[in-house]
C-alpha positions, 0 to 999 in steps of 0.5 A, spaced: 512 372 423 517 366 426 515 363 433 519 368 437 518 374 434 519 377 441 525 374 441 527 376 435 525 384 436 530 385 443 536 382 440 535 386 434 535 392 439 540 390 444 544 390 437 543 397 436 545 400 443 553 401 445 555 400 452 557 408 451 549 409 449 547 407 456 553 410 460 556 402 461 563 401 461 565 396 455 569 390 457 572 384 454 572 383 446 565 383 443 563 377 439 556 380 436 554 387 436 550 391 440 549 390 448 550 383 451 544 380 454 547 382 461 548 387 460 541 389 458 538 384 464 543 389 469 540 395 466 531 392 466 534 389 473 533 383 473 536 376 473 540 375 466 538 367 466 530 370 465 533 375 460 536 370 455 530 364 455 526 371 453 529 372 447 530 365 447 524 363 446 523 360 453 520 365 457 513 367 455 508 372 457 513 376 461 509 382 466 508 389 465 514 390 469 518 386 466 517 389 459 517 396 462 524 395 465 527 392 458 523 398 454 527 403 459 534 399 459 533 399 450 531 405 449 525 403 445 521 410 443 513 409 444 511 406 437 517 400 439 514 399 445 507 398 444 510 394 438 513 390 443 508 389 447 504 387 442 509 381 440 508 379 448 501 379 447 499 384 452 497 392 453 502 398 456 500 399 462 500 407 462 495 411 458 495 412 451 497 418 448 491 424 449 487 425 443 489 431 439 485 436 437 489 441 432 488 438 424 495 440 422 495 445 415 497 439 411 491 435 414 486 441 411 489 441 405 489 434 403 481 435 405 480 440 399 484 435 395 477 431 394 473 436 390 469 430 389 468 427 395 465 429 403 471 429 407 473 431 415 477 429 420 473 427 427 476 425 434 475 419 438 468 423 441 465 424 434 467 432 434 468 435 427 475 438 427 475 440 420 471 439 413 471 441 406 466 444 402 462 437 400 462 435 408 458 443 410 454 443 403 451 434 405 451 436 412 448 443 412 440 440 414 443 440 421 442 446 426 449 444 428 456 440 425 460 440 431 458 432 433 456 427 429 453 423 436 450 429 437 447 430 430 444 423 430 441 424 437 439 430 438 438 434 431 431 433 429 434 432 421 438 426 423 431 422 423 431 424 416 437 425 414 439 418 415 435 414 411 436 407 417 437 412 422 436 406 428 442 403 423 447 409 423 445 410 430 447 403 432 454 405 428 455 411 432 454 408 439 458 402 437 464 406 435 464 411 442 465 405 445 470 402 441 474 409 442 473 408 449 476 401 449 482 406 447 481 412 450 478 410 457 480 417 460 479 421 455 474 426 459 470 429 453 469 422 451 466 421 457 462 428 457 459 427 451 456 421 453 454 422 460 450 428 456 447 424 451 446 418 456 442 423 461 438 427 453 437 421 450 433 414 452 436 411 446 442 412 446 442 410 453 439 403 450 444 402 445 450 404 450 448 399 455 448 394 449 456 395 449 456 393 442 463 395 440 466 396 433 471 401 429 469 406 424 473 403 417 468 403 410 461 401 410 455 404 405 451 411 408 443 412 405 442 418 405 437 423 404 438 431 403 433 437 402 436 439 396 438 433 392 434 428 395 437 421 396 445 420 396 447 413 397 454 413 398 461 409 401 465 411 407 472 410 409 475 412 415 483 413 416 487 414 422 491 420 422 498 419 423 501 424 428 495 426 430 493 421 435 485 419 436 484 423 430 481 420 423 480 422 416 473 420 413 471 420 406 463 419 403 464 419 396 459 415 391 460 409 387 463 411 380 457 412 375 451 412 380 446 416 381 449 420 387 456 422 383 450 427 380 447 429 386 453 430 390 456 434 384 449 438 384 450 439 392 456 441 391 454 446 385 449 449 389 452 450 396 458 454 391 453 458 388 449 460 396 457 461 399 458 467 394 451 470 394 452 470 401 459 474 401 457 479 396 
């Protein structure tokens, strides 16, 4: 990272773009590449001195306008705006992108590639999108696996399930906050915890905390029917292409007590599924 990364960022897009690409007329011989710093001013429709100290380096903190017009005038895509926004310390104005629902078919696959390990795909409200056969078989003490806040909350199996409940309730709230940091009009965050809020008093507790922070790897003490206890490790990964959507993985620490046990709930699960289809 140098001093004048902003600046680095909009002459190397400026350098991309031919007067052609954004209907001007190209004037004079060009001494560098791309478009002149003119002509992006005359473009974003602002001074072109207060363009130039931008990449110069002597312009800092522009406003939302100000970088909106200049993402119109280079033609930057969505990930190079927030990128640019981002270097100018700050945050588009406009929401982001509505979290998606639909786990692609590669997604799916991908999660039965972890034969060894509980997998599944949440959305920023907590809703289970999709799981493998390790996920249902560790979550099948629950009533219902459609939310995991719901689950933690309302199921009477989540005081047992999870062994510090007060623990992973704290984590759940925690992270519905931090995704409403993100999603602040996402109307099924909002739902579900406007229903929890009105279900739940300690979940209406925790939430007036505003305690916030994201989901990424930690330990889970769990405690299952039949296989008993189950210490495990979760990380969570951000789908790309998918946004809002994160990839979630329990798996046991290699050599443990609990790679038998999620290797026997996995068995056990099997056998019940094909008793069940015959």
């Amino acid at each position: 990272m140098t001093s004048n990364d902003l600046g680095d960022f909009l002459r190397a897009h400026r350098a991309r773009l031919q007067p052609d690409d954004v209907g001007l007329a190209s004037y004079g011989a060009r001494r560098v590449a791309g478009l002149r710093r003119e002509e992006v001013a005359v473009l974003a429709g602002m001074n072109s001195d207060y363009y130039a100290r931008l990449e110069q380096g002597r312009e800092r903190g522009p406003s939302s306008q100000i970088l909106e017009a200049i993402s119109s005038a280079l033609r930057l895509d969505d990930e190079a705006r927030e990128h640019m926004y981002r270097l100018a310390g700050t945050a588009p104005e406009s929401e982001r992108p509505q979290p998606s629902e639909a786990v692609s078919p590669a997604l799916r696959q991908l999660l039965d590639g972890y034969p060894n390990a509980a997998a599944f795909v949440l959305n920023p409200a907590n809703d289970f999108l999709a799981s493998n056969a390790l996920a249902d078989a560790l979550f099948s003490p629950f009533e219902d696996v459609d939310n995991m806040a719901r689950m933690t909350f309302l199921d009477p199996a989540g005081r047992s399930f999870f062994t510090r409940w007060g623990r992973a309730a704290e984590a759940v709230v925690a992270g519905l906050r931090h995704a409403m940091g993100l999603d602040p009009h996402y109307r099924r965050l909002h739902d579900l915890v406007g229903s929890l809020t009105e279900q739940s008093e300690e979940f209406a507790a925790l939430w007036s905390s505003h305690t916030v922070h994201g989901k990424s790897r930690s330990g889970k003490e769990l405690l299952h029917p039949d296989v008993g206890p189950l210490d495990l490790v979760y990380q969570t990964f951000d789908v790309r292409g998918a946004p809002g959507q994160q990839l979630v993985i329990y798996h046991a620490e290699p050599g443990s007590p609990s790679v038998q046990a999620l290797s026997l709930l996995g068995s056990l699960h099997a056998t019940r599924h094909q008793e069940s289809a015959t």
